[in-house]
Structures are given as structure tokens and as C-alpha cells.
C-alpha positions as CSV (number, residue, x, y, z in Angstrom):
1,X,152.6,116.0,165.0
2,X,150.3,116.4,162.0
3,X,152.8,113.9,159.5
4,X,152.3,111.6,162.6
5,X,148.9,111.5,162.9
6,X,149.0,110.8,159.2
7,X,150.4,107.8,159.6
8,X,149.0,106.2,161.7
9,X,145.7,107.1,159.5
10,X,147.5,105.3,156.8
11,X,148.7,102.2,158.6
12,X,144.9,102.1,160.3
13,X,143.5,101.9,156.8
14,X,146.2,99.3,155.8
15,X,145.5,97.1,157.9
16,X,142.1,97.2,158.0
17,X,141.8,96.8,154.2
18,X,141.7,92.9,153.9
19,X,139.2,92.7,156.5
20,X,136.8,94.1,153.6
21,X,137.4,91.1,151.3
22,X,135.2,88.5,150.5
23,X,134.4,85.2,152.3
24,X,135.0,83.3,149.0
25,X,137.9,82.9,146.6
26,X,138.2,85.0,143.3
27,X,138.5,82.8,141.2
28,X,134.9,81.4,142.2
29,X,133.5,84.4,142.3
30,X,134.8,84.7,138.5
31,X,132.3,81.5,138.2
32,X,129.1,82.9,138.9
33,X,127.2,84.1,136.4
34,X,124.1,85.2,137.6
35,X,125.1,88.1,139.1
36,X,121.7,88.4,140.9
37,X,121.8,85.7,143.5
38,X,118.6,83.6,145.2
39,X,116.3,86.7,144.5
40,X,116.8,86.6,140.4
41,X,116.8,82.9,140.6
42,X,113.5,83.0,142.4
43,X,111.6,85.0,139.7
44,X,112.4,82.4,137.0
45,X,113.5,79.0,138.0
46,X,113.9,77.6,134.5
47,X,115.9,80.4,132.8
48,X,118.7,79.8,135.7
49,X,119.3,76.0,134.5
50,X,122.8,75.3,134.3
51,X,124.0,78.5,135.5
52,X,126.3,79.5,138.9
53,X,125.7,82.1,141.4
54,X,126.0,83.2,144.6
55,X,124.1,82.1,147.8
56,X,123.9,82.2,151.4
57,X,122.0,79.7,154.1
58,X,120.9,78.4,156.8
59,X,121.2,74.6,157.0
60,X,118.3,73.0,158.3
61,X,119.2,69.1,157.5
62,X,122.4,67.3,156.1
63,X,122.6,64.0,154.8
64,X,126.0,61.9,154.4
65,X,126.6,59.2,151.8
66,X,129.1,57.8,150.0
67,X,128.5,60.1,147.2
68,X,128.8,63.3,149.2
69,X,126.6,65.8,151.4
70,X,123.6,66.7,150.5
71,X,122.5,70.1,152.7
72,X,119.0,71.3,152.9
73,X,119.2,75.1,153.1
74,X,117.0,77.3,153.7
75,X,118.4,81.1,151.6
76,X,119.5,84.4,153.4
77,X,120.5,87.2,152.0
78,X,124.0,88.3,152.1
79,X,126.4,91.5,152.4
80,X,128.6,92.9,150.1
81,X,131.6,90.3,152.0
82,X,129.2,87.3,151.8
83,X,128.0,87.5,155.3
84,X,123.9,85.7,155.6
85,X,121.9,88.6,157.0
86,X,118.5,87.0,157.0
87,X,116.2,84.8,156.0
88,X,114.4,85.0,152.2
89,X,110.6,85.8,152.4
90,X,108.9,83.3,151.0
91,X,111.5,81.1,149.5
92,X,111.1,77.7,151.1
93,X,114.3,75.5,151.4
94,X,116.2,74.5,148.5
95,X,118.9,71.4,148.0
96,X,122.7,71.7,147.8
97,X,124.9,68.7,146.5
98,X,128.6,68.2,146.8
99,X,130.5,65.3,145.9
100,X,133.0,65.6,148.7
101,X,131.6,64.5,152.1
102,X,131.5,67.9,154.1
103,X,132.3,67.3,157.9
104,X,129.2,67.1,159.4
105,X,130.1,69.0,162.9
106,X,130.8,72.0,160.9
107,X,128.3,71.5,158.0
108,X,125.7,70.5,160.7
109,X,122.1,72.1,161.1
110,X,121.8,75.6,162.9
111,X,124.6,76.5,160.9
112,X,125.0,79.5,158.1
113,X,127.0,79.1,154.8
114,X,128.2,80.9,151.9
115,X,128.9,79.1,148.8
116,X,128.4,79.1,144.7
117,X,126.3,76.6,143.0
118,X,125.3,75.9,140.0
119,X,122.0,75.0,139.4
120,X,120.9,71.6,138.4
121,X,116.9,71.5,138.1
122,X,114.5,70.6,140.7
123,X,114.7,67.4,143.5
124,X,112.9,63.9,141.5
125,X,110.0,63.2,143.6
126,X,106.6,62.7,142.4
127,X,103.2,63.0,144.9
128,X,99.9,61.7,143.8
129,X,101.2,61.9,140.0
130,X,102.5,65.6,140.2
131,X,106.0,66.9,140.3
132,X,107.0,68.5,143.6
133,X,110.9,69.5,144.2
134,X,113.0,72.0,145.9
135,X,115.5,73.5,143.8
136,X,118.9,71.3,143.8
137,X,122.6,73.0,143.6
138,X,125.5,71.9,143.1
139,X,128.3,73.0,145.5
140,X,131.2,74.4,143.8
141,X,133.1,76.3,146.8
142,X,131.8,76.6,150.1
143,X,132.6,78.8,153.6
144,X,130.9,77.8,156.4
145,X,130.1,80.2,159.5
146,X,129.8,79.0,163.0
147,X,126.7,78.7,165.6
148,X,125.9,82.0,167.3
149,X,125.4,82.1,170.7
150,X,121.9,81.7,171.8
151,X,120.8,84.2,174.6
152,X,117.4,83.9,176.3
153,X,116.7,86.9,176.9
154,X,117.8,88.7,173.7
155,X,121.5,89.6,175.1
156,X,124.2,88.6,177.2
157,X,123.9,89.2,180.8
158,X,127.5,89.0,181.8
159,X,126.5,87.3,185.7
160,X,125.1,84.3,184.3
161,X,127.0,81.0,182.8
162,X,125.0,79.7,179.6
């Protein structure tokens, strides 16, 4: 009885295991190297130049070229698997820049990502001679999350069709 119960403990807790992995690959999360994510980044901008870490979003905007996707994010924080919890205080919206072009019914707005980027410096544009910019990325790997469901009234009621 008891060697039974045992083993089905075990097998519970072996499959279960890779459910506790992370959204993103090894090997890029060997890249990042500013272990810290959006919150160190956001204390000093300038000291993070040319360095990769970790970030989560919510994409506001994307913008398809021939040159690639730019997506205008705006930063959550994340779990230990990678999952955006919520929203940054106070860190505005920042730019993300891959070369590939990023299908834009998944990488649409309303949607959440993970990803690493690198940082680049901040967007070129000038207003009334001064230097204004959101931070820009670039992509390295990406995971993107779907839409959740909107409910009006804060949870499902199970006799209605949304």
C-alpha cells in the first residue's frame, strides 16, 4: 500500500517537473548578463549599453518593414519561469528591434512577451533641439503569450456567450 502510494508520489513529481522550466531556451538565458532585468536597467540607463538581459511586456504597437519588427513594449515583471506578472511603475514604454519580421497576429498589440535583448541606446529623435528617446533593444530570442480573455465583469459567468 504504502510502496504504492510512493510511486505514484514519484511519477506525480516526474511529470510535473518540466512544467517548472523556463519559457526561454538555455542557451539564451546563458546570454544575459545583467542578471537584474528592467528594474536594474532602469536605475542607470547608460551603464547597461551593450549589454543583454531579460525582459517581459506588453505590446502596445508593432511596426513591419522590410528590415524587421519593431515592437513598442511597455515592461512587466516576470516569474521565476518567465511569465509577465504586471506592469512596471513608472517605466514608460521602451523599443524592441528584430531583424526577422515577427508575424504580426501573434506579435500584435494586447499581447505579452518574453524575450532577451540587448541593449542598443536610446530611439534618435530630437524635439525643439533636445534629445527625447525610449530605450531601444534588440531582440535576440523571443516567446510570445497569447490574449487573455476579457470578462466584463471581472470573471466568467458560465450562462453567457462572450
Amino acid at each position: 500500500m504504502y510502496r504504492t502510494l510512493i510511486k505514484l508520489l514519484i511519477l506525480a513529481v516526474v511529470l510535473l517537473a518540466p512544467g517548472c522550466s523556463h519559457v526561454l531556451s538555455p542557451a539564451a538565458r546563458s546570454a544575459v548578463d545583467l542578471p537584474g532585468g528592467y528594474g536594474q536597467f532602469f536605475r542607470d540607463p547608460e551603464a547597461a549599453a551593450g549589454r543583454t538581459l531579460l525582459l517581459a511586456g506588453f505590446i502596445v504597437s508593432n511596426k513591419v518593414s522590410r528590415d524587421g519588427t519593431v515592437l513598442t513594449l511597455r515592461p512587466y515583471t516576470m516569474d521565476q519561469r518567465g511569465v509577465p506578472r504586471r506592469p512596471v511603475k513608472g517605466a514608460g514604454e521602451l523599443l524592441a528591434r528584430s531583424e526577422r519580421i515577427l508575424d504580426p497576429a501573434r506579435f500584435g498589440s494586447g499581447h505579452l512577451v518574453t524575450l532577451t535583448a540587448t541593449y542598443v541606446g536610446r530611439e534618435p529623435r530630437a524635439v525643439a533641439d533636445r534629445q527625447f528617446g525610449r530605450p531601444l533593444f534588440e531582440i535576440g530570442e523571443i516567446h510570445w503569450w497569447p490574449k487573455e480573455p476579457h470578462y466584463p465583469y471581472g470573471y466568467r459567468y458560465p450562462y453567457r456567450i462572450y
